[in-house]
C-alpha positions in Angstrom: 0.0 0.0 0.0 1.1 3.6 -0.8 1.1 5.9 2.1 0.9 9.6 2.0 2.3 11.4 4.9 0.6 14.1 6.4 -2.4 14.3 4.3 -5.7 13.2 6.8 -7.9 16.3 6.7 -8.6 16.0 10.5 -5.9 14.9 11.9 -3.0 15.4 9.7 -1.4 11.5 10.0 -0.4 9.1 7.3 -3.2 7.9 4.9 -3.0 4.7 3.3 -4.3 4.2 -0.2 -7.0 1.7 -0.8 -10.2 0.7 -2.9 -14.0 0.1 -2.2 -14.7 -3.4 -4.0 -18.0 -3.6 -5.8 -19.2 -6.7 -5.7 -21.3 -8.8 -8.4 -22.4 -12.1 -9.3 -19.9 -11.5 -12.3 -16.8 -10.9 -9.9 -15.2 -7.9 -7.4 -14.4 -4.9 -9.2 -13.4 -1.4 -8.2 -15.8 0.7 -7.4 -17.0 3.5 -10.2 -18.6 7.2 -9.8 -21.0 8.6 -12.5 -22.1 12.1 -13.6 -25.3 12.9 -13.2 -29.0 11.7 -12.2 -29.3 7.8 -12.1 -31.8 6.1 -14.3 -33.5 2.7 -13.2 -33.7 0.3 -15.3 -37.0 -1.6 -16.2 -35.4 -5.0 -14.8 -33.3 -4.5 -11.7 -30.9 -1.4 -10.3 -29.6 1.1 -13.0 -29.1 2.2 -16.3 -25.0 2.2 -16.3 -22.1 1.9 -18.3 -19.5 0.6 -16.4 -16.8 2.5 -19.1 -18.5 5.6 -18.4 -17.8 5.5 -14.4 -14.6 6.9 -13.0 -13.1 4.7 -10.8 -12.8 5.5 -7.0 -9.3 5.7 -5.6 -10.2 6.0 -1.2 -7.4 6.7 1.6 -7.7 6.1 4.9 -5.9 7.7 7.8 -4.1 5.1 9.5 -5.0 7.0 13.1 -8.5 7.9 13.4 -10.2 5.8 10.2 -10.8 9.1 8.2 -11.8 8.0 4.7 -11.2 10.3 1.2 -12.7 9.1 -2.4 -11.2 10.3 -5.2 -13.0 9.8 -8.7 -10.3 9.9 -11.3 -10.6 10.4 -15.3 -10.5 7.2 -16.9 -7.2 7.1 -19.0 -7.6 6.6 -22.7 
């Protein structure tokens, strides 16, 4: 894991870098963030592309459990 020093936004300790899983009957991926209003689908949850989600980059501080997401650009 890649720690960054200093960087907790309340207490200023070392965060460790880390993902939320999403899990599916198709496997564990990383978790994804999308623009915008969700749509439901007719069948069951939403109407997603899973290439059109940023994936979620999440530190925790290793002191008091502090948690940052991060949704980055997808690189092309």
């Amino acid at each position: 894991m890649v720690a960054k020093k200093g960087s907790c936004m309340r207490c200023n300790n070392t965060n460790e870098i880390g993902i939320v899983p999403d899990f599916s009957a198709e496997g564990i991926f990383e978790a994804v963030w999308f623009r915008g209003e969700p749509k439901k689908s007719k069948w069951f949850g939403y109407k997603l592309k899973r290439k059109e989600g940023m994936p979620i980059t999440t530190y925790r501080c290793t002191r008091c459990g502090f948690l940052e997401f991060f949704a980055r650009e997808r690189e092309h």
